[in-house]
C-alpha positions in Angstrom: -4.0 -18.0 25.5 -7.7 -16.8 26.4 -8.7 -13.1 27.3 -11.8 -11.6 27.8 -13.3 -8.1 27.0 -15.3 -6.3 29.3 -18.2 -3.7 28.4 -18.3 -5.4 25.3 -22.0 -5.5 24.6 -22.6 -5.0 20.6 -21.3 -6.2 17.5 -20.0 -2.8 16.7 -17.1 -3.3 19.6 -16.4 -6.9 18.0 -15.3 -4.8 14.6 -13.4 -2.3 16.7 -11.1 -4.8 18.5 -10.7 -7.0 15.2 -9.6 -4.0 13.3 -6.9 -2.8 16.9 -5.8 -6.8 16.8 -5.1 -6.3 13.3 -3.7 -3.0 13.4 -1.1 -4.4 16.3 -0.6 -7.4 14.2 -1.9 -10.0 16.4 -2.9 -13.5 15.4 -5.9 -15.8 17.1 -7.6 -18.5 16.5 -10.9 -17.3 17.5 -12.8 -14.2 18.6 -16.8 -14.9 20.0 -18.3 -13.0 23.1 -15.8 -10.8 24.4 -13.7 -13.8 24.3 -10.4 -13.7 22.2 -8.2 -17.4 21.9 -4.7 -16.0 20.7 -2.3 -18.5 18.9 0.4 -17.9 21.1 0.9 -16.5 25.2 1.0 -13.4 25.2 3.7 -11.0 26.9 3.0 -8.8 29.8 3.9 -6.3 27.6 1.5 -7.0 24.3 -1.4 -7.6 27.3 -1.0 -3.8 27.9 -0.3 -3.3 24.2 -3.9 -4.2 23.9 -5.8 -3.2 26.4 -4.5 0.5 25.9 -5.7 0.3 22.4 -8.9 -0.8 23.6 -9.4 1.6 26.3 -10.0 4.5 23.5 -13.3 2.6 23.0 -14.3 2.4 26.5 -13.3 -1.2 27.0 -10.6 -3.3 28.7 -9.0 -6.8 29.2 -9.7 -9.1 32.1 -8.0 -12.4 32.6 -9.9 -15.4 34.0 -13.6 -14.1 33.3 -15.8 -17.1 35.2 -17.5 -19.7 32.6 -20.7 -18.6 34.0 -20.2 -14.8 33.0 -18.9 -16.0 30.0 -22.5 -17.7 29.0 -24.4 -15.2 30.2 -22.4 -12.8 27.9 -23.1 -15.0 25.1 -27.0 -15.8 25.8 -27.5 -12.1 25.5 -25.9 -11.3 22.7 -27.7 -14.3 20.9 -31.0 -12.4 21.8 
């Protein structure tokens, strides 16, 4: 399962939310651009797990972020 992160803009965030995923004791496969693949679905309930640990950092989860946004994210961040 895919989520995204918005108003994550630095690589400062990226330690944040690894160390909260850790922290919660989530698993996934991969974590680039504000873009997080979990190993498993996630419930409703771990969703808002997550996004209320996040919030204390000024970000939050969206679902179903555009491929286009996602790109653009990523070009920047490359800069």
């Amino acid at each position: 399962m895919k989520i995204y992160i918005k108003n994550m803009v630095c690589l400062r965030t990226r330690f944040f939310v690894i160390q909260e995923l850790e922290g919660l004791g989530f698993k996934y496969n991969s974590f680039e651009s504000g873009e997080i693949d979990f190993k498993k679905d996630l419930s409703h309930s771990e969703r808002k797990k997550i996004d209320q640990s996040l919030q204390k950092y000024g970000l939050e989860l969206t679902f179903g972020e555009s491929d286009l946004i996602s790109k653009i994210r990523h070009a920047f961040l490359s800069l």
